[in-house]
KOLZA-296697 format. One line per 10 residues: number of its first residue (from 1); their letters; for each residue x, y, z of C-alpha. Coordinates in Angstrom, 2 decimals. Example, Ala and Ser with C-alpha at 12.3 -4.5 7.8 and 13.67 -1.06 7.14 Angstrom:
2
1) as) 12.30,-4.50,7.80; 13.67,-1.06,7.14
# end
This chain:
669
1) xxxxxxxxxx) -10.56,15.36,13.57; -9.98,17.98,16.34; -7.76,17.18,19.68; -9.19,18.40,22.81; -6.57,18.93,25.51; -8.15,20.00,28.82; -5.65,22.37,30.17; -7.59,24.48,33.09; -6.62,23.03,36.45; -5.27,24.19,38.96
11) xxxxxxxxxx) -2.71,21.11,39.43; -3.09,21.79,43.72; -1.47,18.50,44.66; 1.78,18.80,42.39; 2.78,21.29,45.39; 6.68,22.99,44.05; 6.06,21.70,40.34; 3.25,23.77,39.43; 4.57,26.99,41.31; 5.52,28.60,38.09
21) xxxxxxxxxx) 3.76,26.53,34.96; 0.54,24.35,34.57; 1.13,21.17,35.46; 0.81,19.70,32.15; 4.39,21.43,31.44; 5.86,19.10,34.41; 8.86,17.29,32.90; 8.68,13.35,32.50; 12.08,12.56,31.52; 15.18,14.94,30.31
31) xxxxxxxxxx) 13.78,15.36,26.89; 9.70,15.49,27.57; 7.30,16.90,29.49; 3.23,15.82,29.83; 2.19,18.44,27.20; 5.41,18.12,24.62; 4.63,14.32,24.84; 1.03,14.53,24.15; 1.62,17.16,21.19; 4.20,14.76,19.70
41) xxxxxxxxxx) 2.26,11.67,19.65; -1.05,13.91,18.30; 1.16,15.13,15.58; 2.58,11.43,14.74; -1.24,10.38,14.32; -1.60,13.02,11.72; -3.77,15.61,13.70; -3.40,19.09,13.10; -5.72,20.86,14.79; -5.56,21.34,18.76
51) xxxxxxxxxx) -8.00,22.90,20.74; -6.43,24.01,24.09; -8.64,25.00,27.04; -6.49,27.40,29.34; -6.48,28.78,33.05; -3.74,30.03,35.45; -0.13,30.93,33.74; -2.51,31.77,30.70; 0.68,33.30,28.69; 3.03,30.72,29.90
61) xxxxxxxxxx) 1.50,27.77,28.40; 0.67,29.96,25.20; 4.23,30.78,24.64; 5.57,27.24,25.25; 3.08,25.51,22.98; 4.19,27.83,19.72; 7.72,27.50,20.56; 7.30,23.65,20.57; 7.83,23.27,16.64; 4.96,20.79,15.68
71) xxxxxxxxxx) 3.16,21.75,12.59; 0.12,21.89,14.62; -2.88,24.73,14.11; -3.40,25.88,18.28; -6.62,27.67,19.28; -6.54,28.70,23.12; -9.43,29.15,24.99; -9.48,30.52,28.23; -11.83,29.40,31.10; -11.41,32.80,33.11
81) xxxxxxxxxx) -13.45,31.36,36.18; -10.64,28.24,36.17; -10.48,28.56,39.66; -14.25,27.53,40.61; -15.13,25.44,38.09; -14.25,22.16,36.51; -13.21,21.26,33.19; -17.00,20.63,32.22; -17.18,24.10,32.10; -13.80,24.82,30.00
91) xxxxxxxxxx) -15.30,22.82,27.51; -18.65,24.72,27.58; -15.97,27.50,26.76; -14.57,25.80,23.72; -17.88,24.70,22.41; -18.07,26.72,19.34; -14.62,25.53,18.12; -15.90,21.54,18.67; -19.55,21.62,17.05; -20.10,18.90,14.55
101) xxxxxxxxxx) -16.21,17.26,14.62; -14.99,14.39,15.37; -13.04,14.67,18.64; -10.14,12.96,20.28; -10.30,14.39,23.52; -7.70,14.22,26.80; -6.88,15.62,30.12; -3.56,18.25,30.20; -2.16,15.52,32.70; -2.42,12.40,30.69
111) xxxxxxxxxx) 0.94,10.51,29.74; -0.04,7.18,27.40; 1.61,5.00,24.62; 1.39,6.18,21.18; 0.34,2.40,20.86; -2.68,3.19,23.42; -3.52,6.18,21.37; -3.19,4.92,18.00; -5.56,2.40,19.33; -8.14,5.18,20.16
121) xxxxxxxxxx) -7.86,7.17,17.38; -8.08,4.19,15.31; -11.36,2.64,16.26; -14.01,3.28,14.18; -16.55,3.69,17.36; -16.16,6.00,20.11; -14.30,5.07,22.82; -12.71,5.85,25.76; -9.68,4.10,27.49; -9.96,1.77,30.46
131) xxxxxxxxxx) -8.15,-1.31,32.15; -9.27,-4.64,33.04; -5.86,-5.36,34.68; -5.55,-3.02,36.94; -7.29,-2.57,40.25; -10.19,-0.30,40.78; -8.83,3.11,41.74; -10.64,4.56,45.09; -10.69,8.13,44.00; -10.00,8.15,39.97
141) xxxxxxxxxx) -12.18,7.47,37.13; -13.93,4.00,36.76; -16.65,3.00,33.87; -19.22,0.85,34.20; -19.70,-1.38,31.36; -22.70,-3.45,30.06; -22.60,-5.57,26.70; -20.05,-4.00,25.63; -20.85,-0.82,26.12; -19.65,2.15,28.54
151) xxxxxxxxxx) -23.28,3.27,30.70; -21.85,5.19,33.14; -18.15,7.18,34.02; -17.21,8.28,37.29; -15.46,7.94,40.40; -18.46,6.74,42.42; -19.15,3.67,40.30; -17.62,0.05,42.15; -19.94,-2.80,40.54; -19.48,-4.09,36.80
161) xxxxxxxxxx) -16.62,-0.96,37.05; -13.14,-1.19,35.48; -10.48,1.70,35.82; -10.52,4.27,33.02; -8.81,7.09,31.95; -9.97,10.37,30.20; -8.98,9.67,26.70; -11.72,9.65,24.58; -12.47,8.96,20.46; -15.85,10.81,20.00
171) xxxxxxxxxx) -17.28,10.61,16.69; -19.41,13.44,15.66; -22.99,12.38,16.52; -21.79,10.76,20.32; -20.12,14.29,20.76; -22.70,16.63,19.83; -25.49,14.66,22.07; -22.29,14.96,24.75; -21.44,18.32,24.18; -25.11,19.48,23.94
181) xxxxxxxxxx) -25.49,17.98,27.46; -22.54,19.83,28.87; -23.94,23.30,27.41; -27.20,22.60,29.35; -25.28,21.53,32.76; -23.30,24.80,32.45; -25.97,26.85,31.88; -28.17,25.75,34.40; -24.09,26.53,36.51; -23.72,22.83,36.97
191) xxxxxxxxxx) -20.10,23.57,36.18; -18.31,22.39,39.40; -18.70,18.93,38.60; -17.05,15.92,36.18; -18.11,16.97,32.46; -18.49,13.04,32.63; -21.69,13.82,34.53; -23.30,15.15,31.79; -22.27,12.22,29.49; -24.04,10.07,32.07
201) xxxxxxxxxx) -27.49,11.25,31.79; -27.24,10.61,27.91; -25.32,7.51,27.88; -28.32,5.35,26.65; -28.01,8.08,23.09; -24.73,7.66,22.96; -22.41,4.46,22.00; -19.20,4.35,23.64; -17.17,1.12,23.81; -14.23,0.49,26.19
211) xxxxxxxxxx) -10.63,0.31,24.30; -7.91,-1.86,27.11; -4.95,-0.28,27.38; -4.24,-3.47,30.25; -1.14,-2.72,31.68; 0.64,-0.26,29.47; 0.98,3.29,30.23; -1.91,5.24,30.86; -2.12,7.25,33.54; -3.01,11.13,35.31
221) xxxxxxxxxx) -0.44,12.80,37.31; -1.93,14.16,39.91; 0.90,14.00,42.84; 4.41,13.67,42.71; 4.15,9.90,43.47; 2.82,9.62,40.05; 5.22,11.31,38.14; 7.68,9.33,39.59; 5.92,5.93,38.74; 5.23,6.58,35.45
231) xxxxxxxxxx) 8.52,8.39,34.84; 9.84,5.04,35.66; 7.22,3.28,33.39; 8.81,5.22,30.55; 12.53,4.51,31.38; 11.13,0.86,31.26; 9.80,1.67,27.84; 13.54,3.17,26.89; 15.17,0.45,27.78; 12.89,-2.21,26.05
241) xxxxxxxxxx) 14.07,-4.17,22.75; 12.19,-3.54,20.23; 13.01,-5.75,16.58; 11.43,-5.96,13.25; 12.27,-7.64,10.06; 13.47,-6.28,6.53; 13.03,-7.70,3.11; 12.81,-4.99,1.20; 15.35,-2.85,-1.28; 13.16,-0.21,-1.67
251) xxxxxxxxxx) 12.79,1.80,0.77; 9.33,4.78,0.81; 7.29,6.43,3.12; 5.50,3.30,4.36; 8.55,1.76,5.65; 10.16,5.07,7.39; 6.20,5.41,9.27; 6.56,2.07,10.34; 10.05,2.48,11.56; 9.11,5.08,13.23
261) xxxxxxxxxx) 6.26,3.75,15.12; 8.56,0.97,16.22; 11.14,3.27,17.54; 8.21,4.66,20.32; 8.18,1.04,21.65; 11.66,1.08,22.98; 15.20,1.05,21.37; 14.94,-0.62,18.01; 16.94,-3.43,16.51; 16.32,-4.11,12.33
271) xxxxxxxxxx) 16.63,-7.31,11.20; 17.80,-7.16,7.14; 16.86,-10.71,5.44; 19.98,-12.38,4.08; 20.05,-12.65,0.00; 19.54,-16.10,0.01; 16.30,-15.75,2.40; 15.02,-12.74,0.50; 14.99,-14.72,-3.23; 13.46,-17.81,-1.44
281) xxxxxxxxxx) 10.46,-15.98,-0.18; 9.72,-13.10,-2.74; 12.04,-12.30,-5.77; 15.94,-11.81,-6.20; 16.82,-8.29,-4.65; 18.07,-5.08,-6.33; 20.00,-4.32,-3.80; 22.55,-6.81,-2.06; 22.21,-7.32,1.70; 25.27,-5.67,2.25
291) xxxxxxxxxx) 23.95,-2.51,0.35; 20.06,-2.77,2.25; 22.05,-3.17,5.60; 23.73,0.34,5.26; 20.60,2.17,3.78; 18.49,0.95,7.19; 21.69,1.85,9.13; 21.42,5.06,8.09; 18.01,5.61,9.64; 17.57,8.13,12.43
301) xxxxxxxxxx) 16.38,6.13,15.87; 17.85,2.73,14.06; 19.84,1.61,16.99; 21.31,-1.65,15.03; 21.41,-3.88,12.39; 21.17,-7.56,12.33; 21.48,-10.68,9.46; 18.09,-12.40,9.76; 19.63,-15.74,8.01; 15.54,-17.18,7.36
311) xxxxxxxxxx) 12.02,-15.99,6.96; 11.28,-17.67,10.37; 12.04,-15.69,13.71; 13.30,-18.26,15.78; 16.83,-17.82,15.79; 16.75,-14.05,16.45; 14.12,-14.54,18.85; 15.13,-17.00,20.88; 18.53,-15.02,21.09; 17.81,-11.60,21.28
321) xxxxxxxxxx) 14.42,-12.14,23.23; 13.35,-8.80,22.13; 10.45,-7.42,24.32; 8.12,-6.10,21.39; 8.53,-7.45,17.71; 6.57,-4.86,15.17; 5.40,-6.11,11.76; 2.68,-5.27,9.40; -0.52,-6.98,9.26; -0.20,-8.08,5.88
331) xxxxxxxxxx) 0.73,-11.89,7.77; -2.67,-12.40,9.40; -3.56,-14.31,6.66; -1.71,-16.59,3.76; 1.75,-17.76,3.03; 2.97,-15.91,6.09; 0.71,-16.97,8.90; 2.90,-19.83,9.81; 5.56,-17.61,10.58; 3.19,-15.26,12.18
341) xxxxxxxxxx) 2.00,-17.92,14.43; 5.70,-19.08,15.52; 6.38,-15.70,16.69; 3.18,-15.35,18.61; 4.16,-18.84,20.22; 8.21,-17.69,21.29; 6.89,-13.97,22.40; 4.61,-16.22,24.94; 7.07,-18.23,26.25; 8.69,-15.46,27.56
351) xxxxxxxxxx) 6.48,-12.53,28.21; 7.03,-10.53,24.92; 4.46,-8.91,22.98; 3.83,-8.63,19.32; 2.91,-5.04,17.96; 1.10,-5.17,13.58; 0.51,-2.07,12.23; -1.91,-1.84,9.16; 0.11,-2.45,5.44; 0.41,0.08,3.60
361) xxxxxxxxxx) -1.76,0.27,0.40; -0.79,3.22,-1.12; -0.74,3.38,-5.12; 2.46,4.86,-4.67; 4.23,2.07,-3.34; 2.60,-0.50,-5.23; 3.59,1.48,-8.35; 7.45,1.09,-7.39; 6.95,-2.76,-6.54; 5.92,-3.07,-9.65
371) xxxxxxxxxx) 8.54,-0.91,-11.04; 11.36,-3.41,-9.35; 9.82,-6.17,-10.83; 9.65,-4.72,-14.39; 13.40,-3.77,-13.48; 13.76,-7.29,-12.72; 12.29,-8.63,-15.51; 14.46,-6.47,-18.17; 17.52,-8.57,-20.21; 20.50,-7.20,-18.47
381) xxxxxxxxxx) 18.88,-7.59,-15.05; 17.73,-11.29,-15.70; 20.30,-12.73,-17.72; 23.17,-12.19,-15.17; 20.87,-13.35,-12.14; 21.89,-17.22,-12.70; 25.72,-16.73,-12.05; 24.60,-14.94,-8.90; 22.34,-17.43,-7.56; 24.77,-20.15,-7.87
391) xxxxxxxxxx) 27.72,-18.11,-6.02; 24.95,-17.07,-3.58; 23.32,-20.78,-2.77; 25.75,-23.09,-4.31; 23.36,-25.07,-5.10; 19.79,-24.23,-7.05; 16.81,-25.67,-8.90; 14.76,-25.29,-12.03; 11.18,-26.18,-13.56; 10.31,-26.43,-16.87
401) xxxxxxxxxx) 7.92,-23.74,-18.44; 6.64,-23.65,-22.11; 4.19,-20.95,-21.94; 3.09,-17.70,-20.08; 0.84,-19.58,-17.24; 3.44,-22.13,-17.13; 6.31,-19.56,-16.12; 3.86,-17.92,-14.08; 3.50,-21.10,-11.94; 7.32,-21.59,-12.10
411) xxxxxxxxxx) 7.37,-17.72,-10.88; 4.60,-17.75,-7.97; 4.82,-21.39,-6.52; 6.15,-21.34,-3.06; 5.95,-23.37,0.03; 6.71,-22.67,3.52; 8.34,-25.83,5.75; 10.50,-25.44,8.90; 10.56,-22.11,8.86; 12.08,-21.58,5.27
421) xxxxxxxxxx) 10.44,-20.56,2.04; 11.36,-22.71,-0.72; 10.37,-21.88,-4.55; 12.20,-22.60,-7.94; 14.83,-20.26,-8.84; 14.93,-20.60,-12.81; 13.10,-22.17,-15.31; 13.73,-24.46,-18.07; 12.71,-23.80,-21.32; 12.53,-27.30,-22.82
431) xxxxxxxxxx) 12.90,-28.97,-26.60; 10.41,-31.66,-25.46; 8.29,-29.51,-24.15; 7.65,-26.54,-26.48; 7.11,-29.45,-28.97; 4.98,-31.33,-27.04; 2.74,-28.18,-26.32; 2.41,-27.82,-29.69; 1.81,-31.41,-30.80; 5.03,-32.26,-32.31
441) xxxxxxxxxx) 7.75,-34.92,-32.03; 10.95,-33.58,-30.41; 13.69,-33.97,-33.20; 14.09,-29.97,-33.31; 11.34,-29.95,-35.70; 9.88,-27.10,-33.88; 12.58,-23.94,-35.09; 13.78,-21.39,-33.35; 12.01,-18.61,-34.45; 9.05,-20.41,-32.93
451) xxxxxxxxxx) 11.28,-21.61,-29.44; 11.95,-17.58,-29.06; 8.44,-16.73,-28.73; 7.80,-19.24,-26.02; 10.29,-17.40,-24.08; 8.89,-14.36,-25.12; 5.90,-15.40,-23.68; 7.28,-16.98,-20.87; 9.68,-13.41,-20.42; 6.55,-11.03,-20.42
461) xxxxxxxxxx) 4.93,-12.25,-17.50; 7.95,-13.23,-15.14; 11.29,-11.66,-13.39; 13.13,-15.52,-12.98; 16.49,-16.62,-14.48; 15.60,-18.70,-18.04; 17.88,-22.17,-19.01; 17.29,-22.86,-22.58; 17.28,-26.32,-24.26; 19.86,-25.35,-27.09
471) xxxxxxxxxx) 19.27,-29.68,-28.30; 22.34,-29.73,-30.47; 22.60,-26.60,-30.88; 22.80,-27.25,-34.99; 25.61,-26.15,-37.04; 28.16,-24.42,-35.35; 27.68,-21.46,-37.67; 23.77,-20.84,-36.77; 24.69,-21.55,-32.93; 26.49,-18.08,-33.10
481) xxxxxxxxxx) 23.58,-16.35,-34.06; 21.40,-18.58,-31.65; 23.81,-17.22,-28.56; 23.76,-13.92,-29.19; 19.86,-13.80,-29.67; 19.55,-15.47,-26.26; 21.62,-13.34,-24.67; 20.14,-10.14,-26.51; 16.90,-11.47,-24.76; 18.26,-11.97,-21.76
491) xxxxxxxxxx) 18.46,-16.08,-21.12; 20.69,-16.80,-18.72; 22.38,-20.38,-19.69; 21.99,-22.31,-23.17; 22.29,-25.97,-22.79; 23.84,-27.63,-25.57; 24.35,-31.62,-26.54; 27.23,-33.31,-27.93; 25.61,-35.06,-30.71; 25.10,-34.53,-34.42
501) xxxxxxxxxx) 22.64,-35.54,-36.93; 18.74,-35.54,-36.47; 18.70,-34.79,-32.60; 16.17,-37.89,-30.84; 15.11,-37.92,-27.13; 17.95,-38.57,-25.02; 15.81,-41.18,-23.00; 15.46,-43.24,-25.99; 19.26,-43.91,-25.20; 20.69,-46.70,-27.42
511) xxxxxxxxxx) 17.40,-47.79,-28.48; 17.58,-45.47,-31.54; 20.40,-44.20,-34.17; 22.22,-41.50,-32.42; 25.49,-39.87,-33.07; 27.77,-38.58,-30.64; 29.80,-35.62,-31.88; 33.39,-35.47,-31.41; 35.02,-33.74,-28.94; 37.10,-31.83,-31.27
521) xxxxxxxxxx) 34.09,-30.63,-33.03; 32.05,-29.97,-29.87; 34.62,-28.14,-28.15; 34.90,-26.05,-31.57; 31.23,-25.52,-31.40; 31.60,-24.14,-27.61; 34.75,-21.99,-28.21; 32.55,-20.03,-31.09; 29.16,-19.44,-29.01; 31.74,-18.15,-26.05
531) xxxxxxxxxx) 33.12,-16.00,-28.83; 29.98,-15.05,-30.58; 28.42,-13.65,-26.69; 28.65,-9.88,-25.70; 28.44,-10.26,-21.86; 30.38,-12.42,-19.27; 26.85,-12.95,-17.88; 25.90,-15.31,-20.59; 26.78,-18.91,-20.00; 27.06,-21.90,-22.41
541) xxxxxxxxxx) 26.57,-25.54,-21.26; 27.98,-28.89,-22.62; 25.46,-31.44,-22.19; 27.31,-35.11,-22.08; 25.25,-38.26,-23.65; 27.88,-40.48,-22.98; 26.25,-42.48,-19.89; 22.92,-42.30,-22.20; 24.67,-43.65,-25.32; 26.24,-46.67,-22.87
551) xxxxxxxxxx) 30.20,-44.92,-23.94; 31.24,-45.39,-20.20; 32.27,-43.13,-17.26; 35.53,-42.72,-19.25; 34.56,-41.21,-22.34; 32.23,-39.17,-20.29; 34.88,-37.88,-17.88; 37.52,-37.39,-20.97; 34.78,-34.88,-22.71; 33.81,-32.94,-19.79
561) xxxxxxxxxx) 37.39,-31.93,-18.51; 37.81,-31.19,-22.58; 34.65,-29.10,-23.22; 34.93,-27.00,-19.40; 38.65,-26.12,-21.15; 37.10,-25.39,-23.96; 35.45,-22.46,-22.17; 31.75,-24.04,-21.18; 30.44,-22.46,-17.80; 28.63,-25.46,-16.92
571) xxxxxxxxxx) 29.01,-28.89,-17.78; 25.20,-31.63,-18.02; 25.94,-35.59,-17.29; 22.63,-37.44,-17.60; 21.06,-40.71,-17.24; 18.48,-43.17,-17.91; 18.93,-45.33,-15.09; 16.96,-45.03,-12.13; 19.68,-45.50,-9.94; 22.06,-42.34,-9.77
581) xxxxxxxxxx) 25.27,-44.60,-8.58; 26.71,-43.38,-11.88; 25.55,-39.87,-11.68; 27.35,-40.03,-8.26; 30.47,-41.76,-9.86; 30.79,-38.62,-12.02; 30.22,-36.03,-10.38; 33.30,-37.48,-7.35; 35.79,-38.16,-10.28; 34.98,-34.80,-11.76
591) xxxxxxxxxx) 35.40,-32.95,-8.88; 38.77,-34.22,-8.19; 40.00,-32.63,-10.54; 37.86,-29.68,-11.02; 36.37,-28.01,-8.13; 35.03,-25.07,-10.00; 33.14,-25.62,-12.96; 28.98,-25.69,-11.92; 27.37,-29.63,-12.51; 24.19,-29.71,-13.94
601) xxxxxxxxxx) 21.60,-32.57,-13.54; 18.26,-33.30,-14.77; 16.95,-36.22,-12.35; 13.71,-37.61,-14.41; 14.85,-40.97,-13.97; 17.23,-40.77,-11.16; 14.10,-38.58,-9.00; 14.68,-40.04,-5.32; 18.05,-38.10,-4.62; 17.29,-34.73,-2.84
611) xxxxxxxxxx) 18.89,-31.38,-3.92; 20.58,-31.34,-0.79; 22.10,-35.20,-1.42; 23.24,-33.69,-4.97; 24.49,-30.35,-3.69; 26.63,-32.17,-0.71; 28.03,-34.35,-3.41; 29.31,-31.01,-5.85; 25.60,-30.61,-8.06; 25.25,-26.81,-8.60
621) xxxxxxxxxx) 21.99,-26.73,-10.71; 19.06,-28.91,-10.39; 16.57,-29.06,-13.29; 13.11,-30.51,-12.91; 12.49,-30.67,-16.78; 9.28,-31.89,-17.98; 7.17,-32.74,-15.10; 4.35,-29.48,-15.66; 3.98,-30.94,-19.12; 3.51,-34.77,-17.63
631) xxxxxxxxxx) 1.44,-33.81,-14.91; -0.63,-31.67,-16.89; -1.81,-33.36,-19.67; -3.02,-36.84,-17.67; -4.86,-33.95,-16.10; -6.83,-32.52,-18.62; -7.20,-35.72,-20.94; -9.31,-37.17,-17.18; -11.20,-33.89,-17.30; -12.39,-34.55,-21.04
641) xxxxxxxxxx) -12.98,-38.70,-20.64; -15.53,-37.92,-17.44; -17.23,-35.30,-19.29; -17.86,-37.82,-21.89; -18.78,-40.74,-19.80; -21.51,-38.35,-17.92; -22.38,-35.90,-20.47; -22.43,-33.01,-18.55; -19.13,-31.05,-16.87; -20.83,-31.53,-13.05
651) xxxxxxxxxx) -18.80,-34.60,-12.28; -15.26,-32.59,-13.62; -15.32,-29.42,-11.56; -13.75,-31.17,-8.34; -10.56,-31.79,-10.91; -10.94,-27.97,-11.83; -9.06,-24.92,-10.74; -11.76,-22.24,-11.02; -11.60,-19.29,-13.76; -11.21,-16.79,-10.26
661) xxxxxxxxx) -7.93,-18.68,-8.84; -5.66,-18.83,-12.42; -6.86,-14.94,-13.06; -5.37,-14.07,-9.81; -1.93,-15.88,-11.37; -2.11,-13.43,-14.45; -0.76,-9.86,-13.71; -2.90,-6.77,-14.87; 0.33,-4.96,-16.55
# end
C-alpha cells in the first residue's frame, strides 16, 4: 500500500502562515505540524512508501520531509502548473507511481486521529471518511450516500449528503477505474476542477463505503480559524485519560504496539492486575506485581501505574473516570464478555468511550505463552507455588484429580461472578480416588509406584500446585524415600494420617478396626520426612483422625499443637458429621494458641460452610476431595443403562460432552 499526500496548493487563505512554507508545514502544537503529524501516524500504520505531489516552495518541503527521520521511502512529484490547476491534475502527475496499488490517499492539510485512520486503512473495502454528527458544511466536501454506498462527492451535493473529508482507502481495482478517469479529465484539460469529479462519473464501477469518524478529529485547515479549532481539539486529546489493563509478565512486541496506540488517545494510565487477581483469572505469574509494575513503569509515554485489585473495571472506573479505556478484542466473546459489557455500561454513564484493537496472533507470542506455562509447569516452579498462594490469599481451595483430563478440568475450570474470576488453585491427588479409578478398594492397595504415575499424568498436562494423599504414609523408613520423590517431582504438600496398621476410609469412622498412632511415633514419622526433604518449599501435613475415631476435641487438640512442633507445615482435622460445630470448635481453640500454622479441611460431610465462613474462622486450605470421581461415575453408569434400555446411543447424546469440546481441553504440546 502506497500513501498519497496531495501537497500542491497554494494554501491562499492561511494569509502570514504560508508566506514562507506550504501550508501543510503549518505548526499544530509545539511539537507537530500538519505534514510531521500525518507522516507519523502513516509510519505507525506500517506504510512505507509516500507519494508526495509538490508545488510552490518545491525545495522547502523536499528538505523538511528527509530531515523528518521516519523510515519512510519519499517520491516527489511536482505539478509545475500548481498555480492553475487543482489537485486532480497533480495526481494525473503522479499517475505512473500509483498504477495498480492499493492507495491510502489524503489532502497536505488534513489533521485526523490515528484511531480515524487506523479505521481507514483497516477496512477491507474502500472508503472514504465522513460524519453523520456533524452539520453539513456550506462550502467543504459532502457525500451522498445510497445503501450504503458513497454515489456522489462534492461540495454541491445537500440531499441524502453527510460531511466528508478527503481521506480515502482505495483498493486497487476502485483506484485504477478512479485514476483512469482522472487521466481522461486531464487530458481532455479538465484539470481546474475537484479530482472528485472524475470519481463521480464512475461511481456506479466503483464501491466506496462511508467510514464515521462522528465527532473526532477530522478536519482541513484552510483558514486560521481552523487551525485554531482543531489545535484546541488536540490539546483536548492531550489532556484526555486514557487507561488500560495488565495481566501479563511477559512483556513482546504485541503489548509495546498496543501501548503505543493507547498513548495517541491521550495521556495514559496502566492498570497492573494484583497477584491474587492475576492467578484467579489465568495462571500464577512469573513475575510478582511488584516486579510487572516497574517493567510497565519503565515504558516510554507510560504516564502511571495503578493496582487493578479485580478482573472487573469498576473500581478504577468509577474513580478514575478515564475518558478512553483501550483493550484488545480478544473479550468480544467468552469468559471475558461480562467484564467487557460492564465497562461498556460505566463508559456510558458518563460519556467515555471504549477503544479494542485486534489481539495479537503472532506465533511468536504464542510460542512464549506457552514457554511460561512449560516454565510453570517444571518441579521447582510448581512445588514452591502452594506456600505462596497461601501467604498471597490466606485462604485457598483444591479439587481432586486422578488423571490427565481430570487435572485438566481442575486446571481450566473457571467462573466469572461479581466481577471476580474464581477457579481452583491446587489439586488433590487422592488415595480413594486413584483406587477407585482403577477399581480397587482404598486400603493403600494401590502402591506408589503406581500413585506417581497418576501425578505424572496429572503433571504433564497442567502448571497447578499438587496436594498428595500420603494415607499413612507407611513405615517411617519408606516415608523418607516417599518425600523426597514428591518433592523431586515437584508436589507441593504430602498429607499424612496418624494411624497405623491396614489404612481404611476415614469415613468409615468407628464403624471399622482402626488404629490411631501415637503421637510419639507420629511426630517421629514427621521429624524424618522434614529431614529426609531438600527444599524449604516442600511441606508435610499431619492429618488428625481423632474427631473421626470419636477420641474427643482433647486428644485432637493435644496432637496437633504436638505434631505442628514437631515441624509439620500444615496441620488436617476432619469429620464425619454433617454439622461442622466441631470443626469450628477446633479450629478457635487451635488458633489461640497458634496463629501461624496453615488449617486444612476437607468438607465432604460438613459441605454447607463457604470458604469464606472457614477462612474468617482461621481455615487456610480448602480441599474438595472426591467429588469429580462421585459426580462422574453416576454419570457415565446413566449413559450406559439408557443405551441399554433403547438400544441405540440417540437417547444418551443430550448427557454427552461432544468428542470437539474435551479435544479443545487437551493441549497440542
Amino acid at each position: 500500500m502506497k500513501a498519497l499526500i496531495l501537497n500542491s496548493g497554494l494554501g491562499r487563505r492561511m494569509g502570514a502562515f504560508t508566506s514562507e512554507h506550504p501550508k501543510c508545514m503549518t505548526e499544530i502544537n509545539n511539537e507537530e505540524t500538519i505534514l510531521s503529524r500525518q507522516l507519523k501516524i502513516i509510519s505507525n500504520a506500517g506504510i512505507k512508501e509516500v507519494v508526495m505531489t509538490t508545488g510552490y516552495f518545491d525545495n522547502v518541503l523536499v528538505d523538511y520531509c528527509k530531515n523528518l527521520g521516519y523510515e519512510l521511502n519519499y517520491t516527489f512529484v511536482n505539478n509545475p502548473i500548481y498555480d492553475k490547476t487543482n489537485y486532480i491534475y497533480s495526481i494525473y502527475c503522479a499517475r505512473e507511481e500509483l498504477k495498480d496499488e492499493d492507495i491510502v490517499m489524503m489532502h497536505g492539510d488534513l489533521v485526523f486521529d490515528e484511531s480515524v485512520f487506523e479505521n481507514v486503512v483497516n477496512s477491507k473495502k474502500s472508503c472514504v471518511t465522513v460524519s453523520t454528527t456533524l452539520p453539513l458544511p456550506e462550502k467543504d466536501f459532502k457525500a451522498v450516500i445510497h445503501d450504503g454506498r458513497v454515489e456522489k462527492i462534492g461540495i454541491e451535493f445537500f440531499t441524502n449528503a453527510v460531511a466528508a473529508q478527503p481521506l480515502y482507502k482505495l483498493n486497487k481495482k476502485e483506484w485504477n477505474c478512479w485514476l483512469n478517469e482522472i487521466v481522461e479529465f486531464c487530458e481532455r484539460k479538465e484539470d481546474k476542477c475537484y479530482a472528485e469529479n472524475a470519481f463521480n462519473n464512475i461511481s456506479d464501477k466503483c464501491e466506496i463505503v462511508p467510514i464515521d469518524f462522528a465527532n473526532d478529529i477530522c478536519a482541513e485547515i484552510d483558514t486560521p480559524e481552523d487551525l485554531a479549532m482543531v489545535s484546541k481539539k488536540l490539546k483536548e486529546i492531550e489532556n484526555k485519560i486514557v487507561y488500560m489493563c495488565f495481566s501479563t509478565d511477559m512483556l513482546h512486541s504485541g503489548h509495546i504496539s498496543i501501548l503505543k496506540k493507547a498513548q495517541r488517545h491521550g495521556k495514559l494510565i496502566v492498570g497492573v492486575l494484583s497477584d491474587e487477581a492475576v492467578a484467579s483469572y489465568k495462571r500464577y505469574p512469573l513475575m510478582s506485581f511488584e516486579e510487572r509494575k516497574t517493567l510497565v513503569e519503565n515504558i516510554n509515554g507510560v504516564s502511571k501505574v495503578i493496582e487493578q485489585k479485580n478482573l472487573s473495571y469498576k473500581e478504577i472506573l468509577t474513580t478514575l473516570k478515564p475518558d478512553v479505556v483501550v483493550h484488545g478484542d480478544d473479550w468480544k466473546e467468552g469468559f471475558q464478555k461480562p467484564i467487557r459489557d460492564e465497562v461498556i455500561s460505566i463508559l456510558e454513564s458518563y460519556g467515555g468511550k471504549l477503544v479494542e484493537f485486534p489481539y495479537s496472533q503472532d506465533p511468536k507470542h504464542i510460542e512464549l505463552e506457552k514457554a511460561s506455562r512449560q516454565q510453570l509447569s517444571m518441579p521447582d516452579m510448581r512445588r514452591g507455588r502452594l506456600k505462596k498462594l497461601l501467604a498471597m490469599k490466606g485462604c485457598i481451595n483444591a479439587i481432586e484429580a486422578h488423571s490427565g483430563i481430570t487435572g485438566l478440568i481442575a486446571e481450566n475450570t473457571k467462573v466469572l461472578k461479581d466481577g471476580k474470576t474464581y477457579q481452583f488453585d491446587a489439586m488433590w491427588v487422592s488415595s480413594l480416588c486413584d483406587s477407585t479409578a482403577k477399581g480397587k478398594p482404598d486400603i493403600e492397595l494401590v502402591d506408589m509406584t503406581s500413585r506417581f504415575r497418576t501425578i505424572d499424568d496429572i503433571m504433564e498436562v497442567t502448571t497447578k500446585p499438587i496436594i498428595f494423599d500420603g494415607d499413612t504414609g507407611g513405615l517411617t523408613e519408606h516415608f523418607i524415600y516417599t518425600v523426597r520423590s514428591l518433592e523431586r517431582m515437584g508436589v507441593s504438600m504430602v498429607i499424612i494420617e496418624d494411624k497405623t496398621g491396614l489404612k481404611k476410609n476415614s469415613l468409615f469412622g468407628a464403624e471399622v478396626v482402626q488404629t490411631q498412632d501415637s503421637i510419639e511415633n507420629f511426630c517421629a514419622k514427621i521429624q524424618a520426612g522434614k529431614k529426609a526433604q531438600k527444599t524449604k518449599d516442600f511441606m508435610i501435613c499431619a492429618r488428625i483422625e481423632s474427631l473421626i475415631l470419636e477420641r474427643g476435641m482433647e486428644d485432637a487438640l493435644t496432637r496437633a499443637f504436638a505434631f505442628s512442633k514437631a515441624g509439620a507445615d500444615a496441620i488436617m482435622i476432619h469429620s464425619r458429621k454433617k454439622d461442622p460445630t466441631e470443626i469450628f470448635e477446633f479450629v478457635e481453640k487451635f488458633r489461640a494458641e497458634n496463629e501461624i500454622t496453615p488449617i486444612v479441611v476437607v468438607p465432604t460431610s460438613f459441605n454447607s460452610v463457604t470458604e469464606q465462613e472457614f477462612k474468617d474462622r482461621g481455615v487456610n486450605v480448602v480441599i474438595y476431595a472426591n467429588q469429580l470421581t462421585r459426580s462422574g461415575f453416576p454419570a457415565m453408569q446413566n449413559v450406559a443403562k439408557t443405551i441399554l434400555l433403547n438400544h441405540r446411543a440417540k437417547e444418551a447424546d443430550d448427557m454427552c460432552m461432544s468428542i470437539k469440546e474435551i479435544i479443545t481441553l487437551i493441549p497440542e504440546e
